[in-house]
Structures are given as C-alpha cells and as structure tokens.
Chimera marker file (.cmm) of the C-alpha trace (Angstrom):
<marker_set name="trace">
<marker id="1" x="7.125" y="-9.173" z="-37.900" r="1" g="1" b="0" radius="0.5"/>
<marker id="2" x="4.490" y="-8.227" z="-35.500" r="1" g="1" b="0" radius="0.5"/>
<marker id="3" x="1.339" y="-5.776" z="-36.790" r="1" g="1" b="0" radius="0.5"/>
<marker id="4" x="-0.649" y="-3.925" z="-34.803" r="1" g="1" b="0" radius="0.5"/>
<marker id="5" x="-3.202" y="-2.000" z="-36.462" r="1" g="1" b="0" radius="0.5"/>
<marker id="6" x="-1.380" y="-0.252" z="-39.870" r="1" g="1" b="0" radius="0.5"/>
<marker id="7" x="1.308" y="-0.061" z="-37.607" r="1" g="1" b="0" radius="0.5"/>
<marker id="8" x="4.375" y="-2.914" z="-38.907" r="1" g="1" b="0" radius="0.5"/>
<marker id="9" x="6.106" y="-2.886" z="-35.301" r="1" g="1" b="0" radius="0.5"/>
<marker id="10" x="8.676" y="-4.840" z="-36.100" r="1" g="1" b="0" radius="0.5"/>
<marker id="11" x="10.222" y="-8.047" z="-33.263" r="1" g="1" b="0" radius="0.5"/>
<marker id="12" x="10.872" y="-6.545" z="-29.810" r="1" g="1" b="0" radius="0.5"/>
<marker id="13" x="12.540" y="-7.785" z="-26.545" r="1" g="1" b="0" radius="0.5"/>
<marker id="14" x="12.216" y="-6.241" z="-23.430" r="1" g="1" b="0" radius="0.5"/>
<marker id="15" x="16.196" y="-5.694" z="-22.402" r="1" g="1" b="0" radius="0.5"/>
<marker id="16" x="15.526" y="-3.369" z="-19.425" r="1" g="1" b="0" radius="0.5"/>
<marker id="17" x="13.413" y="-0.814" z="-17.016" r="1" g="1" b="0" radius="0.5"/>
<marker id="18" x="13.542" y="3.296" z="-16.133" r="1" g="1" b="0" radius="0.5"/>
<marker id="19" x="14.797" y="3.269" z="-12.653" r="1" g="1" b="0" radius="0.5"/>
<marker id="20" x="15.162" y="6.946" z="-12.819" r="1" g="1" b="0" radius="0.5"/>
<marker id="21" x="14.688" y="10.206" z="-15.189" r="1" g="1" b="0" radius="0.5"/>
<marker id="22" x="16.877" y="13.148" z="-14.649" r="1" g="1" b="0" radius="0.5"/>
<marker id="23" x="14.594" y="15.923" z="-16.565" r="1" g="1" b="0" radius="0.5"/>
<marker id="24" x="17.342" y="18.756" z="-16.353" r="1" g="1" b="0" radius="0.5"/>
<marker id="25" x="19.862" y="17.067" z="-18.601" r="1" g="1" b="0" radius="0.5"/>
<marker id="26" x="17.529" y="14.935" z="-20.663" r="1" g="1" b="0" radius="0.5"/>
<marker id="27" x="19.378" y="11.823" z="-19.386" r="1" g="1" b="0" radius="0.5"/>
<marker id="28" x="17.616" y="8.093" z="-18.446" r="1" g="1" b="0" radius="0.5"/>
<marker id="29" x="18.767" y="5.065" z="-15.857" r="1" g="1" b="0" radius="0.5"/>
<marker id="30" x="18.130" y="1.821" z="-17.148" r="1" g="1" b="0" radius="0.5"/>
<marker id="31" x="18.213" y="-1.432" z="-15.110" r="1" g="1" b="0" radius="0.5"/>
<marker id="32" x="19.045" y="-3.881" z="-18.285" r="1" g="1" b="0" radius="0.5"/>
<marker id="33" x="17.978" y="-7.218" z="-18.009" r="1" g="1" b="0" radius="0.5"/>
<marker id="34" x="19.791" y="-8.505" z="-21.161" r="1" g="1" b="0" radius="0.5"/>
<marker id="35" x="22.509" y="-6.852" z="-23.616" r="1" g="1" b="0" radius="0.5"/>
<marker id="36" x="22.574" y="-3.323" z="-25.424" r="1" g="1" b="0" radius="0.5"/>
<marker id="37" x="24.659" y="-2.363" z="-27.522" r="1" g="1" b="0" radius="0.5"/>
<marker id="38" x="25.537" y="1.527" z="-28.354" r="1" g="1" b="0" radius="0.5"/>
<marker id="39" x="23.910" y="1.776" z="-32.215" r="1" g="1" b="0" radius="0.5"/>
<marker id="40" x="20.933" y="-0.130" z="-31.363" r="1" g="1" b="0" radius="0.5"/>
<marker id="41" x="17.651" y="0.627" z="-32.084" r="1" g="1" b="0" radius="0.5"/>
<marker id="42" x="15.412" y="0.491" z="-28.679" r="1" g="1" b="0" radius="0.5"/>
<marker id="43" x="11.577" y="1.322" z="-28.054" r="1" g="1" b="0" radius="0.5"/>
<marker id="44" x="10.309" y="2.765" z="-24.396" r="1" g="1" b="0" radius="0.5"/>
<marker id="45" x="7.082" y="2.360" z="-23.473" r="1" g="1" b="0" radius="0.5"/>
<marker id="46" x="5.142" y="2.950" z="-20.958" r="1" g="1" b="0" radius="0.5"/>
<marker id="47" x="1.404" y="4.210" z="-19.931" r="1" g="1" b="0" radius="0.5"/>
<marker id="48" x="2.337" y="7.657" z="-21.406" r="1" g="1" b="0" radius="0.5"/>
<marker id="49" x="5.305" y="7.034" z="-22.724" r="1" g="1" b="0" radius="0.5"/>
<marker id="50" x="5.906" y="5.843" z="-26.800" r="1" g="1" b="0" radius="0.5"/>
<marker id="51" x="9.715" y="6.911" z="-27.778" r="1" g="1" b="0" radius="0.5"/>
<marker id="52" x="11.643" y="5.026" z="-30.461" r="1" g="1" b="0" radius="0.5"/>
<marker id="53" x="15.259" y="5.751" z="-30.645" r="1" g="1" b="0" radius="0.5"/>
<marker id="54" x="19.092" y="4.644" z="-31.584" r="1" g="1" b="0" radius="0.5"/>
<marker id="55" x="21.233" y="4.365" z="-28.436" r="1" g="1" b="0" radius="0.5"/>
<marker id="56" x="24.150" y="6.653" z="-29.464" r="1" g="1" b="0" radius="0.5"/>
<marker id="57" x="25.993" y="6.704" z="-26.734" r="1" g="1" b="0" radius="0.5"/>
<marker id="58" x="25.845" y="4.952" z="-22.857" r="1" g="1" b="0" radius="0.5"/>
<marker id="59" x="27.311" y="5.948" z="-19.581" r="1" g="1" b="0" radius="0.5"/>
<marker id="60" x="28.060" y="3.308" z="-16.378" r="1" g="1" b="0" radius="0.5"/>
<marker id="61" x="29.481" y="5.569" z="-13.234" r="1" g="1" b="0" radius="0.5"/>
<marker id="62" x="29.959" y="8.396" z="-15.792" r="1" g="1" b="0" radius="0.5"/>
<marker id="63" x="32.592" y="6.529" z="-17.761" r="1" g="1" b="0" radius="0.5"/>
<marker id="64" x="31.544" y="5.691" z="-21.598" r="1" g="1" b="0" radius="0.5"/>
<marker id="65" x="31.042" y="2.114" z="-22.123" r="1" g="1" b="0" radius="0.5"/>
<marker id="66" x="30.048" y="0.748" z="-26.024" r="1" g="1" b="0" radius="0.5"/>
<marker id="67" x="27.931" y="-2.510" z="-24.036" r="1" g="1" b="0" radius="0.5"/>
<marker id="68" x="25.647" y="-2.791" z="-21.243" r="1" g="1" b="0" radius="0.5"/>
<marker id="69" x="24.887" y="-6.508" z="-19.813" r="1" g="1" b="0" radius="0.5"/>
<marker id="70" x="22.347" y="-7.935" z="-17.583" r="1" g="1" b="0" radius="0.5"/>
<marker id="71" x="22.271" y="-6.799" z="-14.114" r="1" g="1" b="0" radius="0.5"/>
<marker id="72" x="24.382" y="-3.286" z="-15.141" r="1" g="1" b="0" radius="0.5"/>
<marker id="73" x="22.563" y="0.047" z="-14.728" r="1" g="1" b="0" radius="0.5"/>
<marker id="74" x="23.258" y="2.249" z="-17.785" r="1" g="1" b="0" radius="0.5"/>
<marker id="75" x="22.336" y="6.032" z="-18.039" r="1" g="1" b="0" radius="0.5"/>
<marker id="76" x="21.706" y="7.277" z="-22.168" r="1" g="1" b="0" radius="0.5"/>
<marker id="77" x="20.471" y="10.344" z="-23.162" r="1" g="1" b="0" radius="0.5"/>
<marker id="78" x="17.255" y="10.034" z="-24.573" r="1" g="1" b="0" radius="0.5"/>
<marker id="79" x="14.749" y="12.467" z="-27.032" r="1" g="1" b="0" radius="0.5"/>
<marker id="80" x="11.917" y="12.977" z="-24.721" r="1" g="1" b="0" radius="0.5"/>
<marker id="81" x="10.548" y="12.398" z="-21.036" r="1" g="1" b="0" radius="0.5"/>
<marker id="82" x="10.294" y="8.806" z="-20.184" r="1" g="1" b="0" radius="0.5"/>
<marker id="83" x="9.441" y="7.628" z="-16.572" r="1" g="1" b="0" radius="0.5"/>
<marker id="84" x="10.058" y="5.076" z="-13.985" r="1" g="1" b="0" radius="0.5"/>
<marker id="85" x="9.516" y="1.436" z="-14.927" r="1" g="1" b="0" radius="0.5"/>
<marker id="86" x="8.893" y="2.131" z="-18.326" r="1" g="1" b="0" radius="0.5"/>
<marker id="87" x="9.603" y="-0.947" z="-20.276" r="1" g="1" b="0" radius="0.5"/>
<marker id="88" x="13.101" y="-0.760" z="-23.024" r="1" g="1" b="0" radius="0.5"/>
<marker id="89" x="12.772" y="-3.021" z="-25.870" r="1" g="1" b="0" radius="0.5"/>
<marker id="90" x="15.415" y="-4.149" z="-28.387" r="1" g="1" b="0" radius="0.5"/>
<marker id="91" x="13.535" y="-3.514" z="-31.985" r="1" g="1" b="0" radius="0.5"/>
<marker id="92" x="14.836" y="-5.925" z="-34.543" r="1" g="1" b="0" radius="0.5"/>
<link id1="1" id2="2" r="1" g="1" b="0" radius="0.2"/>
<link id1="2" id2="3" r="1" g="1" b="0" radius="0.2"/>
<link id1="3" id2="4" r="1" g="1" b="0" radius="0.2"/>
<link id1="4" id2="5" r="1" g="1" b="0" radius="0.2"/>
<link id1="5" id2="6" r="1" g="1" b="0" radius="0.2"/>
<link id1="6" id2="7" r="1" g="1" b="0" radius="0.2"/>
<link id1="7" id2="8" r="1" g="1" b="0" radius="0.2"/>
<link id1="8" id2="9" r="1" g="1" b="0" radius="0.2"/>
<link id1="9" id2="10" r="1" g="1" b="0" radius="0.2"/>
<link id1="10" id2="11" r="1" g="1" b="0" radius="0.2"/>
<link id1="11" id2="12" r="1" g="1" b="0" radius="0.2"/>
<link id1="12" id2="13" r="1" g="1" b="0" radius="0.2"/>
<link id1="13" id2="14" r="1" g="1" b="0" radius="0.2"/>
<link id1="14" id2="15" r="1" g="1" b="0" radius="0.2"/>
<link id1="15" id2="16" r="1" g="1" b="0" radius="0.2"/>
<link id1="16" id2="17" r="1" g="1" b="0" radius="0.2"/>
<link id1="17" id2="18" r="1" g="1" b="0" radius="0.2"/>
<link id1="18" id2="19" r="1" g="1" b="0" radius="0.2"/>
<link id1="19" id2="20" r="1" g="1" b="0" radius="0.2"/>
<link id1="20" id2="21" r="1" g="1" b="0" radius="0.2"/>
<link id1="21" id2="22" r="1" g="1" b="0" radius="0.2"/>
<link id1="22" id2="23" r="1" g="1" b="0" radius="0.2"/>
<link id1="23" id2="24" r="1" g="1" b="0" radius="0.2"/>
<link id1="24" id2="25" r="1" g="1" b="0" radius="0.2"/>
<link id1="25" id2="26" r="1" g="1" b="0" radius="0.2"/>
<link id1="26" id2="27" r="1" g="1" b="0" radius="0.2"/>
<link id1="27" id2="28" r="1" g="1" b="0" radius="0.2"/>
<link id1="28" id2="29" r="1" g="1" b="0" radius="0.2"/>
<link id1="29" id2="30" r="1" g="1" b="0" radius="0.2"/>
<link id1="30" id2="31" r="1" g="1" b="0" radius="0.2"/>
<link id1="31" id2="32" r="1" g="1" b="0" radius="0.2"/>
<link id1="32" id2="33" r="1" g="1" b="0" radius="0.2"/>
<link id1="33" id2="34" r="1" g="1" b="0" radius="0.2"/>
<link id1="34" id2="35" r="1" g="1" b="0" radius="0.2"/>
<link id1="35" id2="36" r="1" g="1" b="0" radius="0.2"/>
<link id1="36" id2="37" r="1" g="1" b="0" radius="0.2"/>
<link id1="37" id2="38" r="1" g="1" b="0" radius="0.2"/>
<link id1="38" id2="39" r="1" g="1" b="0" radius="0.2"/>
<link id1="39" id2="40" r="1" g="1" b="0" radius="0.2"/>
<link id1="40" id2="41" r="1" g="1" b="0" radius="0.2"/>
<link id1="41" id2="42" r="1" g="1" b="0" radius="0.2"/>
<link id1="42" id2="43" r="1" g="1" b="0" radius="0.2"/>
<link id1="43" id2="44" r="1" g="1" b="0" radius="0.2"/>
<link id1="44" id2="45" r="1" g="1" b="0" radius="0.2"/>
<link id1="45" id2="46" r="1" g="1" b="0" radius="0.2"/>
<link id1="46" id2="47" r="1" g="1" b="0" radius="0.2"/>
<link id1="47" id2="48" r="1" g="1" b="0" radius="0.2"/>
<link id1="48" id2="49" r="1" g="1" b="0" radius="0.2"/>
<link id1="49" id2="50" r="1" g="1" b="0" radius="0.2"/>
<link id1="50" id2="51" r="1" g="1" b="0" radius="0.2"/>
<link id1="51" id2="52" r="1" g="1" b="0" radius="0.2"/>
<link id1="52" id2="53" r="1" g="1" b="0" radius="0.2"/>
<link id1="53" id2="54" r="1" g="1" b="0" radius="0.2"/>
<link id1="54" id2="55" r="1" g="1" b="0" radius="0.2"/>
<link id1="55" id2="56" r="1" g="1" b="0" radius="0.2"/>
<link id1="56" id2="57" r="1" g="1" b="0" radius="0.2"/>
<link id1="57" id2="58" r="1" g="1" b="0" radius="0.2"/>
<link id1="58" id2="59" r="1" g="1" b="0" radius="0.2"/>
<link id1="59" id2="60" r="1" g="1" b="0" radius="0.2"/>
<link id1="60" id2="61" r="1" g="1" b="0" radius="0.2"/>
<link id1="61" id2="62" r="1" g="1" b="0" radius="0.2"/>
<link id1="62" id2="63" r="1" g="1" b="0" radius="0.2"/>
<link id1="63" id2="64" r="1" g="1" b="0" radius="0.2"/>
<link id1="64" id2="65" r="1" g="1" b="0" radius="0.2"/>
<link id1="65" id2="66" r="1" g="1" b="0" radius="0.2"/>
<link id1="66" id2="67" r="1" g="1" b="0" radius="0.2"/>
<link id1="67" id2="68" r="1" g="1" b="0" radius="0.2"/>
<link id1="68" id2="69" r="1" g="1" b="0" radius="0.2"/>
<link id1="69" id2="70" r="1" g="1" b="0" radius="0.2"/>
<link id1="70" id2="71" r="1" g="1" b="0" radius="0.2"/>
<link id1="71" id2="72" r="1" g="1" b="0" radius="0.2"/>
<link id1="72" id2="73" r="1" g="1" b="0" radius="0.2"/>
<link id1="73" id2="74" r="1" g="1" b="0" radius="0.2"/>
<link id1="74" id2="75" r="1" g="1" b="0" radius="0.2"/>
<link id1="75" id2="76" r="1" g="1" b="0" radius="0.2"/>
<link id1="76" id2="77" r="1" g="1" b="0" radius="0.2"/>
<link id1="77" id2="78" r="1" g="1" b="0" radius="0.2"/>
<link id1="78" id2="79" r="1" g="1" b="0" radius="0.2"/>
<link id1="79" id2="80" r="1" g="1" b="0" radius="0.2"/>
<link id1="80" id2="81" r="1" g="1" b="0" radius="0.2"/>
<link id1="81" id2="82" r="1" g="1" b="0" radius="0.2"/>
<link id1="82" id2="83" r="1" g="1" b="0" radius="0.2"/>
<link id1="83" id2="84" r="1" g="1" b="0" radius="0.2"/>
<link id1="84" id2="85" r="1" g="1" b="0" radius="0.2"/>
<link id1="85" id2="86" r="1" g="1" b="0" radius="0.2"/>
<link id1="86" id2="87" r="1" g="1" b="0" radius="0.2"/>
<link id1="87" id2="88" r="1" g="1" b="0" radius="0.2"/>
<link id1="88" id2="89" r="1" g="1" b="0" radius="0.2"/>
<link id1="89" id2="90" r="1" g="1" b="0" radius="0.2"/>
<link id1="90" id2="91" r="1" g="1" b="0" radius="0.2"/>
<link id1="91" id2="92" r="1" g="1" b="0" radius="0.2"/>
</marker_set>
C-alpha cells in the first residue's frame, strides 16, 4: 500500500477519463481504458477534483449494464462535481 503523508491511499489504477459532466442530474461520462465493475470502489481526481466513491450503478446508451470494458463510454452517477479529463482510478 501506497502512503502519502498520514494518508494510507491504498493501490490505484487509472481505468478511465471524464469526457463530460452533466451538472443538472449529477451524472458523469467516462471513457474507460480498462474494466469496472458496478460495486467497485473508484477514486477521481483531478486539479480540483478529490472524490472517492463505490460505483453503484452504470449506464451505456441509457441501458443498465453491471461491466464496462476498455474502449466503452459509461455514464454513473457520482456524489459531487467532477470535470473533464479528470483521471478514474480502481482503489484496491
């Protein structure tokens, strides 16, 4: 596990990027560049941007899906404002 200050961060692997933020309904795009799963734990971070969260539920064309693979653009609905090209990491 990776520490950073008195911070335990745990391992983290960049699985995607904001493409877009849609501010009225809280909701993210994500361009993935590896799996994610619905239930995992993911970390977005950007300049101004520090938001941990579980993915509880993902969207492809507005249809539910429970996986999202490399190359895929996923919406989820996330906590807080995030913005475009924000990094998404898989925490371990």
């Amino acid at each position: 596990m990776k520490t950073i200050g008195a911070f335990n961060m745990g391992e983290k692997k960049q699985v995607g990027i904001i493409t877009r933020y849609f501010h009225k309904i809280g909701v993210a795009a994500i361009m993935l560049e590896d799996t994610l799963d619905v239930g995992n734990k993911i970390s977005i971070e950007g300049a101004t941007t520090n938001l941990e969260m579980n993915v509880d539920s993902m969207q492809v064309d507005r249809a539910e899906i429970q996986s999202g693979t490399k190359g895929q653009e996923i919406a989820i609905k996330v906590a807080d404002r995030v913005r475009e090209n924000d990094a998404v990491y898989l925490v371990e």
